[in-house]
N, C-alpha and C positions, 0 to 999 in steps of 0.2 A: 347641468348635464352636458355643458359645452364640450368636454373632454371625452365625453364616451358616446358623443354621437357624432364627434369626429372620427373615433373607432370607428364605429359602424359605416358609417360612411366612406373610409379606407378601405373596409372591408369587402362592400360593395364592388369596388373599384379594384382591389384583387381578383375577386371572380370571374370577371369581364377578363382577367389575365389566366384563369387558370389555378388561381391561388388560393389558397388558405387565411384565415386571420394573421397577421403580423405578429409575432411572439411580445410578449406587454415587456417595456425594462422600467416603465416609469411609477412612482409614487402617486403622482395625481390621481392619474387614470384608473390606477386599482383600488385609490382612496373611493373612488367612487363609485365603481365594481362591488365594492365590499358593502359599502352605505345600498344595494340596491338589493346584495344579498337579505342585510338585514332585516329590508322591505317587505315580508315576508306577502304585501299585495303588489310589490312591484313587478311590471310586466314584462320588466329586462331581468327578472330573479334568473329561471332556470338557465340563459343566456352565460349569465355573470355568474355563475356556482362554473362551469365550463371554463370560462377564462379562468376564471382566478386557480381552479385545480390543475389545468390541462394545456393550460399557456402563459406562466408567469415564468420569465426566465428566472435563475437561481442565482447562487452568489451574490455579490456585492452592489447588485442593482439597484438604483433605490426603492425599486418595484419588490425586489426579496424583501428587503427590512421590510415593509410595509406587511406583507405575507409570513412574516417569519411573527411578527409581533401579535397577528388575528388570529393565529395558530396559537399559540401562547396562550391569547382569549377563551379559546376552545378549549384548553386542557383543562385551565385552569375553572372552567364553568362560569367564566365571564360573560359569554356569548353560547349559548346552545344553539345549534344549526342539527336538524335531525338527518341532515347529507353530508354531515363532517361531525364526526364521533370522536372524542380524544383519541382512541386509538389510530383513525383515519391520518388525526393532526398531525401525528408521531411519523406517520409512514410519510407525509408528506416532507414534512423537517428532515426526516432521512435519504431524502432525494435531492437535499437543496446545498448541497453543497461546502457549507461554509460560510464565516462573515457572519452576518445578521440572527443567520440559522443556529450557527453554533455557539453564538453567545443568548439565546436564548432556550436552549439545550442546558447549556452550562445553568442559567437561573434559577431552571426547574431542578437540573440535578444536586444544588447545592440547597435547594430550597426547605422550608420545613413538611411540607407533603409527601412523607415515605414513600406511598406508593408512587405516586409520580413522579419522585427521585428516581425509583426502581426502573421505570419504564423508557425516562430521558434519560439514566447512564445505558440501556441496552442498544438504546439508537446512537449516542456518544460512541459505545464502543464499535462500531461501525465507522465513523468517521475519520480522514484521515487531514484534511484539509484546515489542520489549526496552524495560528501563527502565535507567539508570541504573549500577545495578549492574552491570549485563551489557554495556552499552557503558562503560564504565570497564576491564572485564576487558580490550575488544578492544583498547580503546587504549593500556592498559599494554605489552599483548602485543605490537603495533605497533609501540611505541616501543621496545619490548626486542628488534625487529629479525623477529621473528616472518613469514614468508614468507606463513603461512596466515591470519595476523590481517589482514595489508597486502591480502592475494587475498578477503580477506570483504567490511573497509572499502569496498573500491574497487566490488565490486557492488553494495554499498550505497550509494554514490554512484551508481550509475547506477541505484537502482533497479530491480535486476534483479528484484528480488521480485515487483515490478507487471509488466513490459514482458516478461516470458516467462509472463504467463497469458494462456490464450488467447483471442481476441478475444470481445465480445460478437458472437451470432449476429446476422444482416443482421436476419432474415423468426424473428417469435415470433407462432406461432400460437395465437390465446386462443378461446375459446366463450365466448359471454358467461352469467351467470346475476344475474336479478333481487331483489336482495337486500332491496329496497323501494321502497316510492315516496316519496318525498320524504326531509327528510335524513334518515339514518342514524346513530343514535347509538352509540357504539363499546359502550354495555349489551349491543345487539343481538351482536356479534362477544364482547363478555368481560363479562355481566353481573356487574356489584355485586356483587348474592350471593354470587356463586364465587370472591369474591376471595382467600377464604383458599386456594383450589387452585392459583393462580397461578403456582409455582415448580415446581406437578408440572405440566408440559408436557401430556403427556400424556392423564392427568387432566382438565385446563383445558379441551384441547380438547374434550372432548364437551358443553360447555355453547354453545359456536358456536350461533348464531338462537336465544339463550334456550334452549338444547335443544330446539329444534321438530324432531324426527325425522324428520317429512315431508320441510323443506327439507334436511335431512342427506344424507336419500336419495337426494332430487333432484341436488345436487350430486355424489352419489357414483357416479348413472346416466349423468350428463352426460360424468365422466372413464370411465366404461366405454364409452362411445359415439367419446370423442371419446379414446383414448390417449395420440396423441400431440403432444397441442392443450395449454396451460393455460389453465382457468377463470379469469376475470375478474369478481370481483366488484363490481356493479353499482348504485350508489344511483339510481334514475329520480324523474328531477324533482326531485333534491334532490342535501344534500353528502354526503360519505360521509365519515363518521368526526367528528362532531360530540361537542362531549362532552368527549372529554378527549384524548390523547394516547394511551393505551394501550398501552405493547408486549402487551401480552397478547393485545389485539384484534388486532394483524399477527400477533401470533406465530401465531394460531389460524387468520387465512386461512393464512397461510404453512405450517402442519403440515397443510391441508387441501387446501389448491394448489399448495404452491412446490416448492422441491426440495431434498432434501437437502443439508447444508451438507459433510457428512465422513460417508464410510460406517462411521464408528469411535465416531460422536458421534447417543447416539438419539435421537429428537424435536425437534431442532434442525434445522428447516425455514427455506430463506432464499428472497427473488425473488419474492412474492405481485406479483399484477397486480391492481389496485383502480381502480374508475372511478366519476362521478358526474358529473350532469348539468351540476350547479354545481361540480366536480370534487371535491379532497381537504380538509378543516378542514387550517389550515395548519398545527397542533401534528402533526397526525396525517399529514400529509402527511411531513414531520421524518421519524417513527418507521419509514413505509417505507422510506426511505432507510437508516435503520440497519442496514436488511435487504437492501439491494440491489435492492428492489421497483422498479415503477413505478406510479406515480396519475397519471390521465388525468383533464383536465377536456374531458368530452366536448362539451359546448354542443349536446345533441342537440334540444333544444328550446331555442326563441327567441324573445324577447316581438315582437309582432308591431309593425308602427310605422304610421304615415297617411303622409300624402304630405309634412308637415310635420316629421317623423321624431320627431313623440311617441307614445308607447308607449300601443297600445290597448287600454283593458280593460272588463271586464265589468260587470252592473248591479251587484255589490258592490266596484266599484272594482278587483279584484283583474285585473292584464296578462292576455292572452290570449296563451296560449303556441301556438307551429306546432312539431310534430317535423321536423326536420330530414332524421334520418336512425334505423333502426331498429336499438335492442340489444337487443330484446326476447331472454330466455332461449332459448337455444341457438342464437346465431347466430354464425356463424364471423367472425374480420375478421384481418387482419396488421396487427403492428405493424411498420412496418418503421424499422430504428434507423439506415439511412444514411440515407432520403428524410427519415426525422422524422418519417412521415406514418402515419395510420390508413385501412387500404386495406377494404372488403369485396368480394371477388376484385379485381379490376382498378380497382373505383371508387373513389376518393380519396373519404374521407369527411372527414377533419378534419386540419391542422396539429397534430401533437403535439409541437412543436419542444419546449415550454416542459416538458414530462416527459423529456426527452432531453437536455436539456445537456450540455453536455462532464464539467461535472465528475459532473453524476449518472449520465453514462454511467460515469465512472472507478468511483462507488459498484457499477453494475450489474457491469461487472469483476471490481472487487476482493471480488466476496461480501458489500459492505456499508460504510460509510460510516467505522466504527470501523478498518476493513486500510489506508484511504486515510491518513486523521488519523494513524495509527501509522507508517506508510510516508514521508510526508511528514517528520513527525519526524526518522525514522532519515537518511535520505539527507541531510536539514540537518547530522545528528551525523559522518555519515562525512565530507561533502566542509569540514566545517570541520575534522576528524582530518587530512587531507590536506592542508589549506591551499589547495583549490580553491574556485571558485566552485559554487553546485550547479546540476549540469546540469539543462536544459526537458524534462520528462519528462513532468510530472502539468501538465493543461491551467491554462493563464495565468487568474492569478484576473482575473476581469473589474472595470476600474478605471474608475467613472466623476470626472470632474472636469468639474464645468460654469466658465468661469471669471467671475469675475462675481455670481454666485449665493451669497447666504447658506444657512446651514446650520438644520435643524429642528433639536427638542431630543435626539432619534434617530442624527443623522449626528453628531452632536457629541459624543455618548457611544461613537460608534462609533471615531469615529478618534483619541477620549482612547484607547480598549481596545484598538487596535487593533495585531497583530503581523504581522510579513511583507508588512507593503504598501511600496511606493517611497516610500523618506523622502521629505518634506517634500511629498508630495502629498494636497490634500486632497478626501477621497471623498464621494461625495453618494448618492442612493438608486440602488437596483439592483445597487453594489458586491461585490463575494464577498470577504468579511468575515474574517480568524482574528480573534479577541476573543479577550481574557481576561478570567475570571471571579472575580466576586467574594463572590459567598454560592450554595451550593449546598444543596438541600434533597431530602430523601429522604421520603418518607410509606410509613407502614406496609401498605401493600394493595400495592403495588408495592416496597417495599422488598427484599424476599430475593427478587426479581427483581434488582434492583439489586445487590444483594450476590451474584448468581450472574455478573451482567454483568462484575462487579470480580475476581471469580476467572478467568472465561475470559478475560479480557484479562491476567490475572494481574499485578494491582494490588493492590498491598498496603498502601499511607499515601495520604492526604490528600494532592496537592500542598503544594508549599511557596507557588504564587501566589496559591492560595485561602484568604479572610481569612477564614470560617466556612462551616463545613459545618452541617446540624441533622439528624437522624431523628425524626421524629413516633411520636407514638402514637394520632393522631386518629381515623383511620379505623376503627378499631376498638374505640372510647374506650366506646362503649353498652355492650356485652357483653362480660364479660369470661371466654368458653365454653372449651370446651376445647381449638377451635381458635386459640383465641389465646395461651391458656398454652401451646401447644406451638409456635406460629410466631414470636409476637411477643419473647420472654424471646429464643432462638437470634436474631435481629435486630436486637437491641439491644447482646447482646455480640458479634459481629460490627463493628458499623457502630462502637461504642465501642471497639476494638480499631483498626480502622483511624484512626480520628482525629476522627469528629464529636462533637459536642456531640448526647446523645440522652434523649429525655424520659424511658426508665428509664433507671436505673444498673444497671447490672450487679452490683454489690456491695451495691446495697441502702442508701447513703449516702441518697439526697436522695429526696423522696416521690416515685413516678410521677406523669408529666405526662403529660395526655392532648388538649394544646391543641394549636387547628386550625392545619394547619401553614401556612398562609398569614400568621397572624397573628403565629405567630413570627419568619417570614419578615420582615416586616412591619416587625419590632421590631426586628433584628436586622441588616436594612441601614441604615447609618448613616453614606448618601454620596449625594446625589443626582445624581453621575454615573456608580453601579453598575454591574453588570449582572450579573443574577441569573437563577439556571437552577432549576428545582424538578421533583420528579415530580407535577403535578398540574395540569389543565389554569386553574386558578386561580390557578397561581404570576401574578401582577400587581401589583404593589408599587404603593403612590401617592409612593415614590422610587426613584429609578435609573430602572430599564427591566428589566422581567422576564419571560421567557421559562417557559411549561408546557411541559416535557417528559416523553418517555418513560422509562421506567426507565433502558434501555442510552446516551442521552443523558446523563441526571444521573451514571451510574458514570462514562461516559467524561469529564465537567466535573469530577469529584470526582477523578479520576485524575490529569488531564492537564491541569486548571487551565484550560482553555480551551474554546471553541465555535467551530462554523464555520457561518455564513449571507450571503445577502446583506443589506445594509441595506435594510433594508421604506422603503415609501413612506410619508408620515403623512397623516392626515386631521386640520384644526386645527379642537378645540370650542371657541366662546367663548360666553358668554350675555349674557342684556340684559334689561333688564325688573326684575320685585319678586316673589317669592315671597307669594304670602297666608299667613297665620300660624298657617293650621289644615294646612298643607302639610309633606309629610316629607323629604329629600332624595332616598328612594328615590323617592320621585313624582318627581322631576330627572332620574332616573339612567332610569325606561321614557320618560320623555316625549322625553329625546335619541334612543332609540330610535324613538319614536313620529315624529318632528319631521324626522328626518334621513331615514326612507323615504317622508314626505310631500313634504321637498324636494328628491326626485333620484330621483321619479317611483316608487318601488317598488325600485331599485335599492340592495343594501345597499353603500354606498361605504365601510363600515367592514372590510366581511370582508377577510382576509391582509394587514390595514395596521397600522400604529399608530396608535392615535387621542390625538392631543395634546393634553391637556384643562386649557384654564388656568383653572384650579380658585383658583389665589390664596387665598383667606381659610380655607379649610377645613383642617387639620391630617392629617396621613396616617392618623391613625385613621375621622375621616368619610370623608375622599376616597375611601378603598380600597373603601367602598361601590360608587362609580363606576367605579375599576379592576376590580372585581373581575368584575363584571357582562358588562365589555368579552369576555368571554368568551362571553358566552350570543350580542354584537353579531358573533361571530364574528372578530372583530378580532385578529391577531397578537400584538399588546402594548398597552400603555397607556401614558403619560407625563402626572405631573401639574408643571402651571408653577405654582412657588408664589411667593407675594410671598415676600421676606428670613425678616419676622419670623415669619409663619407654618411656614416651614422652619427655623428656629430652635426653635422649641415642639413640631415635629415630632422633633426631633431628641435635642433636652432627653428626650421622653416615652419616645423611643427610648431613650437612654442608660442609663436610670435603671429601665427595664425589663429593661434589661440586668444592670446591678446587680442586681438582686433574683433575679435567674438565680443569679449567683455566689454572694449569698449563702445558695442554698438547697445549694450544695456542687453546680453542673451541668457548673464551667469542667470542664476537663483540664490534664494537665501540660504544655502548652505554650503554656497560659493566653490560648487564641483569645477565649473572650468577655472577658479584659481588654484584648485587644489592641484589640478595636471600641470598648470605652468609650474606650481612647487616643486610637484616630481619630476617634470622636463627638467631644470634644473639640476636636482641632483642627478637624475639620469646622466647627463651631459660632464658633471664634473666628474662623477664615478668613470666613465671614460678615456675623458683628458687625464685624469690622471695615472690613470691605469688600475686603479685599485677591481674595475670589474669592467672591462673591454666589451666589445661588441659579440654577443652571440656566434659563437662558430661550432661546430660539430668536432665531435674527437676523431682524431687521422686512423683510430680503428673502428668507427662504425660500420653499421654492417647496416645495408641497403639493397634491396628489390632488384634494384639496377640500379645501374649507371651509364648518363647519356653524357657525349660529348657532339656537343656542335661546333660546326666547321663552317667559322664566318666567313670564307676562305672560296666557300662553296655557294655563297650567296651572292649573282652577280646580276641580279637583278630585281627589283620589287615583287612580292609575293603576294597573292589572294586568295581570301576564303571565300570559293566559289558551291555555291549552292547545287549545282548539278542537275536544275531541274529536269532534264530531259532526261536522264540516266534511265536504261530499259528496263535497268535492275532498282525497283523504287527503295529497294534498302538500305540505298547507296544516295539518296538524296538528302540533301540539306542535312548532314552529319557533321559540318564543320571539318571533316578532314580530307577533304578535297582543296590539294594544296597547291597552288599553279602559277607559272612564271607569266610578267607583265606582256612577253610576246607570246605565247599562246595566243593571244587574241589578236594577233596580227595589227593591232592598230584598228579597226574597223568597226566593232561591237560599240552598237548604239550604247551611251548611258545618257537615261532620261532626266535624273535627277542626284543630285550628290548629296549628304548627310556628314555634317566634321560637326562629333557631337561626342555626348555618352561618358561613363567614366573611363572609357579608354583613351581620352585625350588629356592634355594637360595645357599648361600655359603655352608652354615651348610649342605647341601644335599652332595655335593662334599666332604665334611669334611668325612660324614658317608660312601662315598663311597670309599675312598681311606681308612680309617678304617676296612671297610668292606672286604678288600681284603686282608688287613692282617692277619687280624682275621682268614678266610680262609687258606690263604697259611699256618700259624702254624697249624692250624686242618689237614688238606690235606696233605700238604706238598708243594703242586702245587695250582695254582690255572689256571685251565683249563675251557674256555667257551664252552657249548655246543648248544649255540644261539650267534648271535651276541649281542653286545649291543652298542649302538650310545650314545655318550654324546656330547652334547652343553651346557657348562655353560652359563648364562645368559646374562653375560656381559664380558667387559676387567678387570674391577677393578677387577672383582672377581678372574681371572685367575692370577693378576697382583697381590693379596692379598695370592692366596694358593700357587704359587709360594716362597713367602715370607716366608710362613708358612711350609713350604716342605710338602705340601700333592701332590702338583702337579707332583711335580718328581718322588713321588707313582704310580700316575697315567699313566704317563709315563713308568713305568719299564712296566706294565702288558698292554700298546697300542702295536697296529700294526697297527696306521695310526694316525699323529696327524696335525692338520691345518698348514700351512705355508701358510702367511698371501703374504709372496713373489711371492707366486706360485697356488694364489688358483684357485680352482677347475672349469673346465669349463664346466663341463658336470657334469649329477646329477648319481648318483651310482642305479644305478639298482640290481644291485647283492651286497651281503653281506655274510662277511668268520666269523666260527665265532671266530672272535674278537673284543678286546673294541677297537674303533673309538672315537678319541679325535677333536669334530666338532669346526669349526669358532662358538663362540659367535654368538648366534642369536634365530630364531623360529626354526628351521631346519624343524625336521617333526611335529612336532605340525600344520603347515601350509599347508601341503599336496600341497604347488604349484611348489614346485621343485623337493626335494625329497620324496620318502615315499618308505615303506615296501615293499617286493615282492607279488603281488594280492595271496589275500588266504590266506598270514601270520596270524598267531595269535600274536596279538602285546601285551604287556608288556608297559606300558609307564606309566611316571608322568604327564605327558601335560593333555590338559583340554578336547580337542576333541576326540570323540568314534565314531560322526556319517558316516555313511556310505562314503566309499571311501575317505573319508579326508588322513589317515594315510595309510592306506592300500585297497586296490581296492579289491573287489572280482575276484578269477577264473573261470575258467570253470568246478572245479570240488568242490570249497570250498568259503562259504563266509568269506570276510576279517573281522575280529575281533579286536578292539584298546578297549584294556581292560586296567581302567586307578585304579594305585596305588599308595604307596609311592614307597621310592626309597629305602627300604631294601628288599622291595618283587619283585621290577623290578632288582636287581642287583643280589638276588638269583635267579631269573627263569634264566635268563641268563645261570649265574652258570651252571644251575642243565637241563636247558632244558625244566624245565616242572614248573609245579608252586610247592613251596614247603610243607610241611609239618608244622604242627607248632613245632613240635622240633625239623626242621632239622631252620627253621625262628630262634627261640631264640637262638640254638647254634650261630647261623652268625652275631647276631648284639650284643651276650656278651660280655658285658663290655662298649657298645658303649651310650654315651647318646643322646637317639634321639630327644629327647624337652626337655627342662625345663618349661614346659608348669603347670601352675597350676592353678587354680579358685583366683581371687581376692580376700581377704579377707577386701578388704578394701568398703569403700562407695565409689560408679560410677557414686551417683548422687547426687543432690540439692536440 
């Protein structure tokens, strides 16, 4: 009973937390759960009847098979329990998802027991969750004349699984609560820190509003007031769910708001209501939909206009907004899902068509977006078993066709990817998309989320359409505590088991990798007409087209080889002008920011778009500076338009990074990273020869807008300043607070600098070990009067500037450098100042390990500024992550404070910071 008085004793030690029993995944444990039920004098029976009904997770756990085979026992009168009835066993099996469940469904249905055939095809026809194996059984069975295989099939051609759940209700009454004012970053819902708690639901949850209590309460007073209302969480004056994608941040409204998914399954909450003035970030928009949720863009406030119809604003330039109509906390409103509309009693307050569509009605339906994508499947598999067409069941994916109209670089990757649409038709934006996928990426903070998402769907390999899968080790690359030796080691042989490429080995072959998973991402598509899915709201590639997603998104791509969207609308960047030579390319990357809500009035015309940025001369290693960013611009995706030979060297860098994977012993036995260097290859000769050039758009597409920037206008280093003090709190930490290097007069302390994240590259490292030379000949010395923290991005890179001797630069002027022997088990609190030479990885860009001392004014290249991510507020100062390039994060250091602009051009004389120039060539067709 070693095993389940460890339970018990776990359990124990949850309640002292507040907590519940831990949901069972494992075979042991419930082997002997089961052996205590049978005890019928054992005095953990009624105990153990409770787990095993009421807390066995489902799916592919080895804890299901074990539950799915005792059931089996029961139907079949192997084991009589007079607390578990066959019929009971049936309802149980019908809640378990798949995997284990469904192939002992299938046993009974093919079996020779009529009536129990009878009973397992009615729960079967319920099911949507088969793969392969299990529709192969039905159709062997089928063709071997089978009565009950032919009576499954044929529901499954119609669907019955879908079209006999019962409708969504008309009228969903929500209360609202104010979750903040301006955007909402999904820290606020699933802070960083707690990333390691992620896969304990439960757990997770109590970290909701950073753990503010208060608001806990509030919301727990609201659902005692309001019964039988759902809370809707509310961002004012801002987006909600900024940031990243998060399932963890749904899953935690959802285990706070939504509703139980299966009374058999605990903690697994589906149907959160989320709303925001500027509505949903579109990653995070995605993740509700996994859930069956809805996200409302309220538009409660509205920039005001003249009679002219431009937009009026205040004496610091910023619109002047009017509220519309009021969500202030606890105010009742209907959603009603036939009108479409947002009602407060009788008052029509807003069109909610655009949250209501047909097919994301089907998602609110089906319990979530994964029963849909499964369903849809199956009913393809029965009515082609049949030789039927397959009946209009699930709503007509919406086709657009303009004729006449060329295609963006977007719609072009979309209807190369695209599956189930009317041959030979071709789609332009707003289309409802199936795509296939072609690199899928998992990250370790979300990973055994992922890895729980792949069980309950009970998914066991890798598609055969996906040309590489990766699992990171980034996000937890700083510290290597004890919560990572106990989450990260279980994650790796997991995700290595099922089929990806992962930066440990499991068997201890090839050294861990702790590189940023963007960058391998990065390296690793070797097609620019891709289309890639990752868990992280920085999946952005500078080739193909790359989608951030939630965890339950990337298991369902890694699963089923596929995504389903519409095609986004694009916004085309071109530039014009000359860069000055003391300029970085990050300065290009805030000034498009800068330049594009200058020309479109305040208006972010990037947000839920693709921004098509024809970059030409810069190699995917620069450009991804630019894609990667497109994330803070709130933008959907990114696309870079590269001239030939530049995607040629792209590609070369790529292949050959690839190589150096294999030969550190990373491929697997079905040798997916040699299959990319194949297609690198051909990729590359398809090029040079010309037989199929580098991705460009047709010179008649038609586009949202179009921005041009004026490097011309750039005359000085640019930062993303956080704004803490702004009076107006809607206005802070929004990333578009865009500000020249003299603004700050030279004077503003910075306590600590950060040159890290996937927005640097090699050439960043290049400029900073330059950068210190440069110094020491001016000085003499080169003395820190802040700390500064560096993480280059990856190994290869430290493994290439070593090669190059910049590293050993780097080295003379450290006082701490990673030892991969001896790394760190605690996270550093305090910092001397000097440079810190970190592990490869996110370090502080990620705020769940380490971060800045609360108050610091940060300095950093990384992409996050919003509150408490990098640096916590104190008790006497709010913390600041003010984000740059890495010549102005390695002088404040320096200097302590930010610098001057000619103490700037003295420190980066002689050094070349891009080679970055405007195209001269034609980007399009």
């Amino acid at each position: 009973m070693n095993t389940y008085n460890d339970y018990i004793k776990e359990i124990e030690e949850r309640k002292s937390q507040g907590l519940h029993p831990k949901p069972i995944d494992g075979a042991e444990l419930l082997n002997e759960i089961i052996s205590q039920i049978k005890d019928k004098d054992n005095a953990h029976r009624e105990d153990s009847l409770n787990f095993f009904i009421y807390n066995t997770l489902p799916g592919t756990t080895s804890a299901a098979g074990v539950k799915a085979k005792f059931l089996k026992e029961i139907i079949l009168g192997e084991s009589v329990l007079e607390e578990i009835s066959p019929a009971f066993a049936f309802e149980q099996l019908s809640h378990m998802k798949g995997g284990p469940s469904v192939e002992v469904l299938l046993d009974l249905a093919l079996g020779d027991n009529e009536t129990i055939s009878q009973e397992a095809a009615k729960v079967l026809k319920t099911q949507v969750f088969l793969y392969e194996v299990d529709t192969e059984r039905l159709e062997q069975a089928y063709k071997a004349g089978s009565a009950i295989a032919k009576d499954i099939i044929e529901s499954y051609a119609k669907a019955e699984f879908f079209t006999k759940l019962p409708e969504v209700d008309e009228e969903i009454q929500v209360v609202t609560y104010i979750a903040g004012v301006g955007d909402i970053s999904t820290d606020l819902l699933s802070p960083g820190g707690d990333a390691h708690s992620r896969s304990d639901r439960e757990l997770h949850g109590q970290c909701i509003f950073e753990h503010n209590k208060d608001m806990q309460n509030e919301l727990l007073a609201l659902q005692e007031k309001h019964p039988n209302k759902r809370v809707m969480l509310i961002a004012e004056k801002g987006t909600m769910g900024v940031g990243s994608s998060r399932m963890s941040g749904v899953n935690n409204v959802a285990l706070w708001t939504g509703v139980k998914s299966s009374p058999y399954v605990p903690f697994i909450n589906i149907a959160p209501v989320i709303a925001g003035t500027n509505g949903i970030s579109p990653i995070f928009l995605t993740t509700v939909g996994v859930t069956g949720g809805i996200g409302i863009d309220l538009k409660n406030w509205v920039k005001q206009k003249d009679a002219e119809g431009n937009t009026i604003v205040d004496e610091d330039g910023e619109p002047i907004l009017k509220q519309e109509y009021s969500v202030d906390t606890g105010t009742v409103l209907t959603i009603n899902t036939k009108t479409k509309k947002l009602y407060n009693g009788d008052k029509e307050l807003k069109d909610i068509s655009a949250a209501l569509t047909p097919q994301k009605m089907e998602f609110i339906k089906a319990g979530g977006s994964y029963a849909v994508v499964f369903g849809k499947k199956l009913q393809t598999f029965a009515a082609k078993t049949l030789g039927i067409e397959v009946p209009q069941v699930y709503a007509t994916s919406k086709e657009i066709s303009i004729d006449g109209q060329g295609l963006t670089a977007v719609e072009k990757i979309f209807n190369k990817n695209a599956v189930g649409t009317t041959p030979g038709k071709t789609l332009h934006a707003g289309s409802d998309v199936r795509v296939e996928v072609n690199i899928v990426g998992s990250q370790d903070t979300t990973g055994l989320m992922t890895s729980q998402e792949l069980e309950m769907m009970a998914a066991t390999v890798v598609s055969p359409i996906v040309d590489a899968g990766y699992q990171s080790g980034c996000h937890t690359a700083s510290v290597w505590d004890d919560k990572s030796k106990a989450n990260i080691p279980r994650l790796m042989r997991f995700m290595n088991d099922f089929g990806l490429i992962t930066a440990r080995d499991p068997k201890g072959v090839y050294h861990a990798m702790t590189d940023v998973i963007h960058k391998v991402l990065n390296d690793i598509t070797i097609d620019d007409w891709a289309i890639i899915i990752g868990g992280d709201s920085h999946t952005r590639m500078s080739k193909g087209v790359a989608f951030g997603a939630d965890s339950g998104t990337v298991a369902l791509a890694l699963a089923t080889g596929e995504a389903t969207m519409p095609i986004p609308q694009s916004v085309k960047v071109t530039f014009k002008g000359d860069m000055k030579s003391y300029m970085d390319f990050r300065d290009v990357v805030h000034a498009t920011q800068q330049q594009m809500l200058k020309q479109f009035g305040g208006e972010n015309v990037f947000q839920g778009r693709i921004i098509e940025v024809h970059i030409g001369t810069l190699t995917s290693d620069q450009a991804f500076t630019f894609t990667d960013w497109t994330a803070e611009m709130k933008a959907k995706a990114s696309i870079c338009i590269s001239e030939d030979e530049t995607l040629i060297e792209s590609l070369e860098i790529a292949r050959d990074r690839i190589q150096i994977m294999i030969e550190k012993g990373m491929d697997n036995e079905k040798q997916m990273l040699q299959g990319l260097v194949d297609k690198a290859n051909a990729r590359i000769q398809e090029v040079k020869t010309g037989i199929k050039p580098a991705l460009k758009p047709d010179a008649d597409a038609k586009y949202y807008a179009e921005v041009v920037i004026d490097l011309d206008e750039i005359a000085e280093p640019m930062i993303a300043d956080p704004d803490v003090n702004n009076e107006d709190v809607s206005k802070r930490y929004t990333h578009d607070t865009i500000r020249p290097l003299s603004y700050y007069g030279g004077t503003k302390k910075v306590d600590l600098g950060f040159v890290g994240s996937c927005m640097v590259h090699k050439g960043d490292m290049k400029i900073l070990a330059q950068m210190l030379k440069n110094i020491e000949a001016q000085q003499g010395k080169v003395e820190f009067n802040a700390p500064l923290v560096v993480a280059p991005p990856t190994y290869n890179i430290v493994d290439e500037l070593k090669a190059e001797g910049d590293w050993e630069v780097l080295q003379k002027y450290s006082g701490f450098e990673f030892d991969d022997n001896a790394p760190k088990g605690l996270a550093r609190t305090k910092y001397e100042n000097m440079l810190y030479l970190e592990r490869p990885g996110c370090n502080l860009c990620m705020g769940n390990q380490e971060k800045a001392e609360p108050g610091d004014t940060v300095m950093a290249t990384s992409t996050r500024l919003f509150q408490g991510r990098v640096v916590k507020d104190s008790g006497e100062k709010k913390g600041e992550s003010l984000l740059s390039s890495t010549p102005v994060v390695v002088l404040s250091t320096i200097l302590g404070r930010t610098p001057t602009m000619k103490e700037y051009e003295a420190a980066v004389d002689g050094i070349v910071l891009t080679k970055f120039k405007p195209s001269q060539k034609q980007l399009v067709i």
